[in-house]
C-alpha positions as CSV (number, residue, x, y, z in Angstrom):
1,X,-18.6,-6.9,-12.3
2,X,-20.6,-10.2,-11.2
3,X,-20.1,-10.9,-8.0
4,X,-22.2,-14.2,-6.5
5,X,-22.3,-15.0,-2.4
6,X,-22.1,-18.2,-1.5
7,X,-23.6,-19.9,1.4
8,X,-22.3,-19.2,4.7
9,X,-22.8,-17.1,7.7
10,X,-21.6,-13.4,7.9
11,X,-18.5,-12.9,10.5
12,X,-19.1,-13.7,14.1
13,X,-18.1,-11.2,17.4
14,X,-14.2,-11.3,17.6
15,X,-12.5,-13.4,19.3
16,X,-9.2,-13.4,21.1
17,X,-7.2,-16.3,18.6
18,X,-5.4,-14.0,16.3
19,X,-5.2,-17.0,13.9
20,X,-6.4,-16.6,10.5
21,X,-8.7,-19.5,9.2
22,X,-10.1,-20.0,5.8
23,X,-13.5,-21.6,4.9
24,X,-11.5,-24.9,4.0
25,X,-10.4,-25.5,7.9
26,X,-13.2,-24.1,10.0
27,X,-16.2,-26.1,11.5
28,X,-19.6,-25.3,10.2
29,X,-20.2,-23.3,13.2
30,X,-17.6,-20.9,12.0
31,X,-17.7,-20.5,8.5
32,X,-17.3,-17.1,7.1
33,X,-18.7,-15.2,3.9
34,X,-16.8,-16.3,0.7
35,X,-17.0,-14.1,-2.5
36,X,-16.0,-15.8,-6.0
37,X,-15.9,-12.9,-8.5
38,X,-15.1,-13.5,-12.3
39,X,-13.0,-10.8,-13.8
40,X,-11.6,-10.9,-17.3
41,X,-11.7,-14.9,-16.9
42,X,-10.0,-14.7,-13.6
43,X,-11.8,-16.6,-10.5
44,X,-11.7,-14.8,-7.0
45,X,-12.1,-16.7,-3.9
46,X,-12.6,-14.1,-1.1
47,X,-12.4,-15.8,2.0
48,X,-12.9,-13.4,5.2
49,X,-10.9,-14.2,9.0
50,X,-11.9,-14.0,12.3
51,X,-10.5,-10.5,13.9
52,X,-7.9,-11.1,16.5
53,X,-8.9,-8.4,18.7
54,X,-12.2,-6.6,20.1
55,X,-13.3,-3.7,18.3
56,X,-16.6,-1.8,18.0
57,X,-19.6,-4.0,15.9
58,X,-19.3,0.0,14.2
59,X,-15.7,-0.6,12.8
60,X,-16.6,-4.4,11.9
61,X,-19.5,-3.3,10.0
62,X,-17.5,0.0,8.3
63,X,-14.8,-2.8,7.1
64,X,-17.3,-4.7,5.7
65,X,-19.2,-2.1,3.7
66,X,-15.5,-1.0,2.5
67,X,-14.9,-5.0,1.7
68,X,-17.8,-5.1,-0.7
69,X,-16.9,-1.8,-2.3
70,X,-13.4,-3.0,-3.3
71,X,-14.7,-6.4,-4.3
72,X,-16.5,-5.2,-6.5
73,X,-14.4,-2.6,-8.3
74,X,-10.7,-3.2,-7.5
75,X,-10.2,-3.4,-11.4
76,X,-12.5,-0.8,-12.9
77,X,-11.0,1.9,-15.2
78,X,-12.1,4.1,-12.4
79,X,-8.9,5.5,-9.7
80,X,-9.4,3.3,-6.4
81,X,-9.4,6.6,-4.6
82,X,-12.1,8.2,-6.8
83,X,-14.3,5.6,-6.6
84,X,-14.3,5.0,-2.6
85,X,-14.5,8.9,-2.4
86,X,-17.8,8.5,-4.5
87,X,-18.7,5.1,-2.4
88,X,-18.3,7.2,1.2
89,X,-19.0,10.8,0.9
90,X,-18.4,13.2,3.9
91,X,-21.3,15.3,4.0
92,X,-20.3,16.8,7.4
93,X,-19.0,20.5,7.2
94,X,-14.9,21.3,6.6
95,X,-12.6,24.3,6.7
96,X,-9.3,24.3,5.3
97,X,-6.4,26.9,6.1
98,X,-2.9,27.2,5.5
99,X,0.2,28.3,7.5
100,X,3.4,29.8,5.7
101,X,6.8,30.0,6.9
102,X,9.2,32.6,6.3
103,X,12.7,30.6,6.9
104,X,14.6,33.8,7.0
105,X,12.3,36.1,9.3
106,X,12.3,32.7,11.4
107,X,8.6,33.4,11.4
108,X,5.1,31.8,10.5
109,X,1.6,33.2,9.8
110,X,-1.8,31.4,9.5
111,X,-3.9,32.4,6.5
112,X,-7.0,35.0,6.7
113,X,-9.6,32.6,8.3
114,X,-12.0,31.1,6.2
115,X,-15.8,32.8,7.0
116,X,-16.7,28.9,7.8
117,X,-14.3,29.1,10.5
118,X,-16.1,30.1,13.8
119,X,-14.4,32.7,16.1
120,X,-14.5,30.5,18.8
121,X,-12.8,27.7,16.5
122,X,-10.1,30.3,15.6
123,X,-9.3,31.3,18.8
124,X,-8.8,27.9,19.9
125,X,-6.2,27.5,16.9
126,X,-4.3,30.0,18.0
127,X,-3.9,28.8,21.4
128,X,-2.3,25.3,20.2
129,X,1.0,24.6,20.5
130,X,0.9,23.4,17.2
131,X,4.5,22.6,16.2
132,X,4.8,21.0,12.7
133,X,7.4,21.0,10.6
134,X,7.1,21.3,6.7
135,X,10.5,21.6,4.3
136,X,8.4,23.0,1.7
137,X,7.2,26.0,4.2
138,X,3.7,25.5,3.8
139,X,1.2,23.6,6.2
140,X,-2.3,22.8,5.3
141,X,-4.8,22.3,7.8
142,X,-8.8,21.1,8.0
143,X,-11.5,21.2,10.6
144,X,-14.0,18.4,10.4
145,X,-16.1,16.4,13.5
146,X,-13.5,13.5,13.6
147,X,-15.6,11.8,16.4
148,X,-18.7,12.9,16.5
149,X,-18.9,14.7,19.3
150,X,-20.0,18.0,18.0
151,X,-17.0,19.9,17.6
152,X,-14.8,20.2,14.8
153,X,-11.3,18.7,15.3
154,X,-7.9,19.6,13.6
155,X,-6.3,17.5,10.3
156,X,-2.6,18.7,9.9
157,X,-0.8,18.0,6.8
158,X,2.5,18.5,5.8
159,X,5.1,17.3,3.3
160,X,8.2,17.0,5.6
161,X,10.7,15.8,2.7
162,X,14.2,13.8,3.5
163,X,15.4,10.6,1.3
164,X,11.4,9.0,1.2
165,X,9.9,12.1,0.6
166,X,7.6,11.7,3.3
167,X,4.3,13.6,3.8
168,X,2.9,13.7,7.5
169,X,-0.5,13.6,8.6
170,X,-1.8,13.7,12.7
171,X,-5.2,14.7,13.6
172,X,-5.3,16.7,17.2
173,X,-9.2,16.7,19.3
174,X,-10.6,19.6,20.5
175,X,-10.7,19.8,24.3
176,X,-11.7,23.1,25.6
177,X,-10.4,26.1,24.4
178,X,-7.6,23.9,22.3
179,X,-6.4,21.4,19.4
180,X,-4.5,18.8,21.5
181,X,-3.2,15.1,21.2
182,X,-5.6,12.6,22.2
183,X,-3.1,10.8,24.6
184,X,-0.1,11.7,26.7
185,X,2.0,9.7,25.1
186,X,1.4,11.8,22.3
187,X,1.9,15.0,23.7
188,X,5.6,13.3,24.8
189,X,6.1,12.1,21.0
190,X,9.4,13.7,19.4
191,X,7.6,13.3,15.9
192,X,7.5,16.0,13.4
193,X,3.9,16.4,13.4
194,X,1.9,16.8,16.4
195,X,-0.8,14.0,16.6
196,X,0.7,11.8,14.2
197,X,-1.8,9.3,12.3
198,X,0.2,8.1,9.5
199,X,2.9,9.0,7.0
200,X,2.9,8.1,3.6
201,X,6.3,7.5,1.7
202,X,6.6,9.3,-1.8
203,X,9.6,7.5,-2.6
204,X,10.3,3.8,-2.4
205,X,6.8,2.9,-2.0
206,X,3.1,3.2,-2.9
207,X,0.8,4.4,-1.2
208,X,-1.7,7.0,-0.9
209,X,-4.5,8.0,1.6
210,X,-8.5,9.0,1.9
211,X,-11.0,10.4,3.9
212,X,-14.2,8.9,4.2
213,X,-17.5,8.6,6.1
214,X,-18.6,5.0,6.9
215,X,-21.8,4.6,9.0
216,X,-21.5,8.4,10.2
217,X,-17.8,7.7,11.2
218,X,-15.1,9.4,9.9
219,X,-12.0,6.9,8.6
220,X,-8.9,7.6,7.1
221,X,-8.5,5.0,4.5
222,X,-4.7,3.9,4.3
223,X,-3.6,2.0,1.0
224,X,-0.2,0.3,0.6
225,X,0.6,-1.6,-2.3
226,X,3.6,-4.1,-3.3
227,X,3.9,-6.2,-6.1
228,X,1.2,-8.7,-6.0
229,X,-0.6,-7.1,-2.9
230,X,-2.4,-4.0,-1.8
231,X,-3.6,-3.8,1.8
232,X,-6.5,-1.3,2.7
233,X,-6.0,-0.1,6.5
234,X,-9.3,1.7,7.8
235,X,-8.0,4.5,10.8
236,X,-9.9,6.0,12.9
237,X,-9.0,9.0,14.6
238,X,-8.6,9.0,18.9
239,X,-9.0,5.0,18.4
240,X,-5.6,3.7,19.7
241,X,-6.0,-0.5,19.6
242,X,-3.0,-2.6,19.0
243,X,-4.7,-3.8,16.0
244,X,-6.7,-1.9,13.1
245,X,-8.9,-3.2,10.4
246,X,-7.6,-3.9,7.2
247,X,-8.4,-5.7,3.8
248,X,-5.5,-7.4,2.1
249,X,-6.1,-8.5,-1.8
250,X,-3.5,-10.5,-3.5
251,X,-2.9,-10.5,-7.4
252,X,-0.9,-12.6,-10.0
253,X,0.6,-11.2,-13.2
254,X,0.0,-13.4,-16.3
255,X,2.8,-12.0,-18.2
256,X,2.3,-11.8,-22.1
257,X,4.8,-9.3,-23.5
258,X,8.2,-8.1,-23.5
259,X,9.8,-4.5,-24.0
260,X,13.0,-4.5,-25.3
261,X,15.6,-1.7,-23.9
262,X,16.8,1.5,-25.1
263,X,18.4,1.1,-28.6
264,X,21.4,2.5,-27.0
265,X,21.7,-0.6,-24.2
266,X,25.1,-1.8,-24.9
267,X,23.8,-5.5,-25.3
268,X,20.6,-5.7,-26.6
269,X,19.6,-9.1,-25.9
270,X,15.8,-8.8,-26.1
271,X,16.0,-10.2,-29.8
272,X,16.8,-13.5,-28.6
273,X,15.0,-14.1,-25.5
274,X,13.1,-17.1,-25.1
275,X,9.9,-15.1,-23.9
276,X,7.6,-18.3,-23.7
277,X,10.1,-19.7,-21.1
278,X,10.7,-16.6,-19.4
279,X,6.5,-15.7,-18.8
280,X,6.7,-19.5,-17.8
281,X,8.8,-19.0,-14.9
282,X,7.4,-15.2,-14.0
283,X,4.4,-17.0,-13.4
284,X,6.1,-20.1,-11.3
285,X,7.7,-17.4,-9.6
286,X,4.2,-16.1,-8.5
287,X,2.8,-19.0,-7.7
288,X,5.9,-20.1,-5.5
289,X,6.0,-17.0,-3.7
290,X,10.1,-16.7,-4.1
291,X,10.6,-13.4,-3.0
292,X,14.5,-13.4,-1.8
293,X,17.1,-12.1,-4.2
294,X,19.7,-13.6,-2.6
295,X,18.4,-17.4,-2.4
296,X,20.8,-20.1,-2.5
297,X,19.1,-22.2,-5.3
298,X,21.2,-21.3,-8.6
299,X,18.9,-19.2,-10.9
300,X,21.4,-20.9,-13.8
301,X,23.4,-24.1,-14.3
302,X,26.5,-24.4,-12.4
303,X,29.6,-25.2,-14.2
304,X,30.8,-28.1,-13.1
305,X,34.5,-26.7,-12.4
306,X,33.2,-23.7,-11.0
307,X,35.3,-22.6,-7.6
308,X,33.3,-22.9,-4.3
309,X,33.6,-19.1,-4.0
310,X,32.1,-18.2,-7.2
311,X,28.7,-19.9,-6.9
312,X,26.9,-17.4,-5.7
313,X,27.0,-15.8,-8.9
314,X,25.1,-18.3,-10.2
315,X,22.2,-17.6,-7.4
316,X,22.6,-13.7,-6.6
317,X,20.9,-11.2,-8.1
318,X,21.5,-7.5,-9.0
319,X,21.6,-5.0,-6.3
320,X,18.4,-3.4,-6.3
321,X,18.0,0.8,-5.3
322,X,16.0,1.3,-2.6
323,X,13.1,3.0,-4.1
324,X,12.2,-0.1,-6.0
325,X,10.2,-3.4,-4.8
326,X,12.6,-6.6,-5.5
327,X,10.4,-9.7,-6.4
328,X,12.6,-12.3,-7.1
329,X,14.8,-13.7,-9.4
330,X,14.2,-15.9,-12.8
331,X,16.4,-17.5,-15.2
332,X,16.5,-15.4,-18.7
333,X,17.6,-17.8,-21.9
334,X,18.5,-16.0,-25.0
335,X,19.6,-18.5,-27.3
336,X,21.8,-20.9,-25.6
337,X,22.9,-18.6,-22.6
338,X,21.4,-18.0,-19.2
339,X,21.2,-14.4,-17.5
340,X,20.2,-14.1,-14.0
341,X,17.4,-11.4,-14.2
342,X,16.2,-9.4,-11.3
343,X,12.6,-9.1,-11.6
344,X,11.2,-5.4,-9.5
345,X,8.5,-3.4,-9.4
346,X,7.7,0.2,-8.4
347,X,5.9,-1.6,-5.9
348,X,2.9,-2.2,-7.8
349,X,2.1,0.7,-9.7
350,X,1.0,0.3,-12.7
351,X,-0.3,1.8,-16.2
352,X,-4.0,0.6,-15.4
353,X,-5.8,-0.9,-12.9
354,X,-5.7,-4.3,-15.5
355,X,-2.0,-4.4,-15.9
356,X,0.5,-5.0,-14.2
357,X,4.7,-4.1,-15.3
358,X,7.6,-5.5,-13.6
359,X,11.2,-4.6,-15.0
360,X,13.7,-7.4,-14.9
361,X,18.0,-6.2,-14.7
362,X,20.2,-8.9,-16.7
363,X,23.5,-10.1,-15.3
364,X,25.5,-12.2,-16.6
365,X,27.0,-14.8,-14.2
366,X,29.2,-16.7,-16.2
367,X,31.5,-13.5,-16.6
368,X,33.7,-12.8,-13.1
369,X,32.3,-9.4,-12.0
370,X,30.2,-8.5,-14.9
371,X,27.8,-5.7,-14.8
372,X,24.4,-5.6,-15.8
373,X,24.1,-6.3,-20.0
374,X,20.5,-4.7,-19.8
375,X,17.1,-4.2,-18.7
376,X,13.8,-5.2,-19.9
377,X,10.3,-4.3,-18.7
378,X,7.4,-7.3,-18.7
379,X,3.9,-6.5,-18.9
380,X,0.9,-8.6,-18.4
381,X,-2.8,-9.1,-17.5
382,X,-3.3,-8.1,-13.9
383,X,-5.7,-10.7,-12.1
384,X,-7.4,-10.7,-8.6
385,X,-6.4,-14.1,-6.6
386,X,-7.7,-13.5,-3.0
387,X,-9.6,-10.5,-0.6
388,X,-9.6,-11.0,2.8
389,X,-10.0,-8.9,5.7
390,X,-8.9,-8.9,9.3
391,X,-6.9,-6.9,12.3
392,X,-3.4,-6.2,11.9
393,X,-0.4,-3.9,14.1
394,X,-0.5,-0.4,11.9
């Protein structure tokens, strides 16, 4: 992928403002590195943002290095998490274990030790109060120099279930002849994994997780993606800061095709949608940044002698379930007649890293408590719009 870098200085120290400025408003003192890269036609102007609060030149420069990794392959056929696994290998030495539970002997039992494991590294094991809960009965567990200080440090993961279907991961240092939490405040947390460092919701969002070894630092590499947005959080383990690094890239959708419903949808109304319109105002949508479902501004005309108390209809979109990503709502025209359409996402997931799908619920409004006629799914060329990076509460 082309990538060309314009004139203009590289980041300066960070400062206190937690204001974000782009190149367009900062003096020539403070301009910051812009990156215009041309994929499938598409122009990306990558303008970067002064941190908001101090942080190692180490994690400024590991963000950075990430930055021009993921500028320059956000949209190859490769898997994001492949190819930033290739980009940042960890070369270090690891151990993995496992610990079962037996829910009806009330008991648990850690794996036969791995030869990698030192005796002096299993023995501190088994002195941690290591209390983790897993609803599938199985905990997995890795040793790895999280912070270079010589010794090898504890990853816990576990998949700990419940409506999200949550998987927990915490990260415990070795002090002395133990695995502990790095702070007290940890050690007092009611969590259900010891340590926590993140959690990553299997249901109702997207998002997925990484090791990786940036400048001889260890980093957990965070992704969470919504329609129209993925943000890339780099965690370091035992480095509490109010704020932690993160990339944030923006997309639009230019939407070019329409799939009809099930044959068996009761109204099948894809036949006589008016699909150059409705792309039309998908992309206004995007550009507008309308994200509320419930706005006020009608989605289709108003009868004139419709009751007060009924024009909401003409504005509200479907109720959405929880594990999908509402976008907004656009008019949908088939032949003379307007449908509200709820346009969602699975919060950005998609067939390829080139294309995007959002599926769009039909209502009619002009019918007192109709239900939904049918559903539709819209697909479309993916394209990069901005990359930025910058500090952010985690």
């Amino acid at each position: 992928m082309p990538t060309q870098t314009f004139a203009g200085l590289k980041p300066t120290p960070r400062r206190s403002s937690h204001t974000r400025r782009s190149t367009s408003t900062t003096s020539p003192a403070h301009r910051y590195r812009v990156v215009a890269t041309c994929i499938l036609g598409c122009s990306l102007l990558a303008a970067t943002a002064p941190p908001a609060l101090a942080a190692s030149s180490k994690d400024e420069s590991a963000l950075y290095k990430l930055y021009d990794v993921l500028a320059e392959r956000l949209l190859s056929d490769r898997p994001l998490e492949e190819t930033l696994v290739n980009a940042f290998p960890i070369k270090r030495p690891i151990s993995y274990f496992e610990q079962q539970f037996d829910e009806e002997q009330d008991s648990k039992q850690l794996s036969t030790p791995d030869p990698s494991i030192s005796p002096d590294e299993w023995e501190a094991i088994q002195n941690s109060d290591i209390d983790a809960y897993s609803e599938s009965g199985n905990i997995s567990y890795a040793l790895m120099d999280l912070d270079n200080d010589g010794q090898r440090d504890l990853i816990i993961e576990s998949y700990i279930g419940g409506t999200g279907l949550f998987s927990y991961t915490g990260v415990l240092k070795r002090s002395g002849a133990q695995f502990v939490p790095h702070t007290v405040a940890a050690l007092e947390d009611d969590s259900l994994m010891p340590g926590e460092l993140f959690t990553e919701n299997g249901r109702g969002a997207n998002q997925w997780s990484t090791w990786v070894d940036i400048n001889g630092q260890i980093y957990a590499v965070f992704f969470n993606g919504t329609f129209g947005q993925e943000k890339f959080y780099l965690l370091r383990p035992f480095h509490h800061e109010a704020e932690v690094p993160v990339i944030t890239v923006t997309y639009k959708t230019e939407f070019t095709g329409l799939t009809p419903p099930d044959k068996s949808a009761r109204n099948n109304l894809a036949t006589y949608i008016d699909q150059k319109k409705l792309f039309h105002d998908l992309n206004t949508m995007q550009d507008t940044q309308v994200v509320n479902n419930d706005g006020p501004t009608a989605v289709c005309p108003v009868p004139a002698d419709t009751p007060p108390e009924e024009i909401d209809a003409y504005s509200m979109g479907s109720a959405l379930h929880y594990s999908v990503d509402g976008i907004g709502n656009v008019p949908v025209w088939a032949d003379t007649s307007c449908y509200v359409g709820s346009v969602y996402s699975y919060f950005g997931l998609a067939p390829g890293a080139r294309r995007a799908e959002a599926q769009i619920l039909l209502r009619d409004p002009y019918t007192p408590d109709s239900e939904e006629l049918s559903e539709i799914t819209v697909w479309g060329a993916r394209k990069l719009h901005t990359i930025s990076v910058g500090w952010e509460k985690f």
